[in-house]
MIKEVEX-773107 format. One line per 5 residues: number of its first residue (from 1); their letters; for each residue x, y, z of C-alpha. Coordinates in steps of 0.2 Angstrom, whole numbers. Each point is the difference from the previous one (the first is absolute). Layout:
residues N
NUM	a	X Y Z; ... .
end
This chain:
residues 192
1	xxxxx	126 -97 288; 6 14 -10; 6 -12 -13; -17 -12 1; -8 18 -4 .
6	xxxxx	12 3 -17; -2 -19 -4; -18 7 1; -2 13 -8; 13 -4 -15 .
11	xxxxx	-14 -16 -3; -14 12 0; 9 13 -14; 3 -15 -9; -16 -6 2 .
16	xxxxx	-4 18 -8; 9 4 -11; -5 -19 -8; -18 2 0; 3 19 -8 .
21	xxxxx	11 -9 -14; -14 -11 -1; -14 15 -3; 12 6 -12; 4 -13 -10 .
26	xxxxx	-22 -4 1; -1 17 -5; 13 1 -14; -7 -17 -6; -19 4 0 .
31	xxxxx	2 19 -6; 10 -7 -15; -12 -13 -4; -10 15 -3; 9 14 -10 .
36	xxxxx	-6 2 -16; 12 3 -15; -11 6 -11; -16 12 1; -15 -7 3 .
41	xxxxx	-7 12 -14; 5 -2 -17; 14 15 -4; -16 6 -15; -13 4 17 .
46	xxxxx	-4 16 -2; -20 -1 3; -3 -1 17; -15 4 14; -1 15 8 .
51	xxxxx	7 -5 18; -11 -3 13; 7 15 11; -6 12 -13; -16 -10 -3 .
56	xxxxx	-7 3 19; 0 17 -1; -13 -3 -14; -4 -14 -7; -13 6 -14 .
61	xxxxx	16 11 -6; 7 -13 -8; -14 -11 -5; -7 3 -21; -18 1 2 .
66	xxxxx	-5 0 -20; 13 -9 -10; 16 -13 6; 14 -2 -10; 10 -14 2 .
71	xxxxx	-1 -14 11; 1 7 17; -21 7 1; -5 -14 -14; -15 -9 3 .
76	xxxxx	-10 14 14; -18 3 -2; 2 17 -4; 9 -1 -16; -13 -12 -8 .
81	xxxxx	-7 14 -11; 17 6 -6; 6 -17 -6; -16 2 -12; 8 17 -8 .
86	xxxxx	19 -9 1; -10 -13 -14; -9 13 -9; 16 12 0; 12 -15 -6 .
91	xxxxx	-14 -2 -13; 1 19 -6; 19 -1 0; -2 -16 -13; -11 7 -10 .
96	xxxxx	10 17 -1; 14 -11 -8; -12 -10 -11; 9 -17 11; -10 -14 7 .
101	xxxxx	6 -6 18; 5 -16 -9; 15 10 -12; 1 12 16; 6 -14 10 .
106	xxxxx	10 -10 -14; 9 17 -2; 3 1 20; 7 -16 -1; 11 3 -16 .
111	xxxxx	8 15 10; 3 -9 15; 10 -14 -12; 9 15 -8; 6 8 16 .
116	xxxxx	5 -17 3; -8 -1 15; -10 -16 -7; -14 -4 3; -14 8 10 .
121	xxxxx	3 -11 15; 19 8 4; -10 18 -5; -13 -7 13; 15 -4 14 .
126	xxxxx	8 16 -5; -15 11 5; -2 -9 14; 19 3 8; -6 19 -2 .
131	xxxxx	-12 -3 16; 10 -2 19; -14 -11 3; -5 -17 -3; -16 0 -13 .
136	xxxxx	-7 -19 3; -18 6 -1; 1 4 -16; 4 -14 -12; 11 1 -19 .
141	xxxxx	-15 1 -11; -8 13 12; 16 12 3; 3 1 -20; -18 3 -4 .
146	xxxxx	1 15 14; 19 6 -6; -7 1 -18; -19 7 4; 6 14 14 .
151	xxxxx	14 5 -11; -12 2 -13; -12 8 8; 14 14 4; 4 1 -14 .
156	xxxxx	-19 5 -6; -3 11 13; 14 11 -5; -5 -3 -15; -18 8 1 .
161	xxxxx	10 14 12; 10 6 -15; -17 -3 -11; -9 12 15; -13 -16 1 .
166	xxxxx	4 5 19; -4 18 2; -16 -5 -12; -6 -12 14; 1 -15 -9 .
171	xxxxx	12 -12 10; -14 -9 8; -18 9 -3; -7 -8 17; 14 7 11 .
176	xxxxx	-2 19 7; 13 13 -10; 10 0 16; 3 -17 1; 10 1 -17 .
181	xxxxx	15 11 7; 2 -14 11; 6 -8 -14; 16 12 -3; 6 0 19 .
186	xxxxx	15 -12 -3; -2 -4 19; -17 -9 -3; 8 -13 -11; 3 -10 15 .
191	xx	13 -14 -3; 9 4 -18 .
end
């Protein structure tokens, strides 16, 4: 009987030690399927959301209540009046230079073919890899008309702070004085 049990017990190892090579094999096989080689970022990220784990402590911390730049805030409510002054600033910014957007986009574009990063579509994609997320709501035509109006807009509004238009009140006449130093706080450009 001693030998029925050892017949036993040696099938019931094997038995075992089958179905663990199987679960390692299964294992092996499905976690392989899944290893990813490269990033799922583009190496150029570098603009990313603030994690969610700092975000619940406080949420409005880390949210632009006056002006987005970039794509990450684009498109809120809030920032309807500010896209107005992102016009008129781009517009104050051409006329400084005596250009029309016409020749201040044929220039942008002449640039890009000088950098040899062609044309504006491989300066679009370029942008883009900058960002550790996906941007599908906005489309080409949008994201360049926002590269090109936002960095402009910076542009202008250091522009009138070296000028002391800011300190003279005259960054936007129907927002309170306060509201302009908002402006300068690097952290309240959400998303660049």
């Amino acid at each position: 009987m001693a030998n029925g049990e050892d017949h036993s017990s040696a099938n019931h190892t094997s038995i075992l030690m089958e179905e663990k090579s199987d679960i390692l094999n299964t294992l092996k096989a499905t976690m392989s399927a899944k290893l990813r080689p490269d990033s799922p970022m583009f190496p150029t990220s570098c603009i990313f959301r603030v994690p969610q784990l700092l975000r619940r402590h406080n949420e409005e911390a880390y949210q632009p209540f006056i002006v987005s730049i970039g794509p990450l805030h684009r498109g809120g409510e809030q920032f309807q009046s500010i896209e107005i002054v992102k016009q008129w600033y781009l517009y104050n910014l051409l006329s400084s230079m005596n250009i029309s957007l016409q020749i201040f986009i044929d220039r942008i574009d002449k640039f890009l073919e000088q950098r040899k990063e062609g044309i504006i579509d491989r300066f679009e994609q370029h942008a883009r890899s900058f960002y550790a997320e996906p941007l599908h709501h906005i489309n080409r035509n949008d994201f360049i008309e926002m590269m090109i109006l936002d960095g402009c807009f910076l542009i202008q509004l250091f522009r009138n702070f070296i000028h002391g238009e800011i300190k003279k009140g005259k960054i936007l006449k129907w927002y309170p004085n306060h509201y302009e130093m908002h402006f300068l706080v690097p952290t309240n450009f959400q998303g660049v």
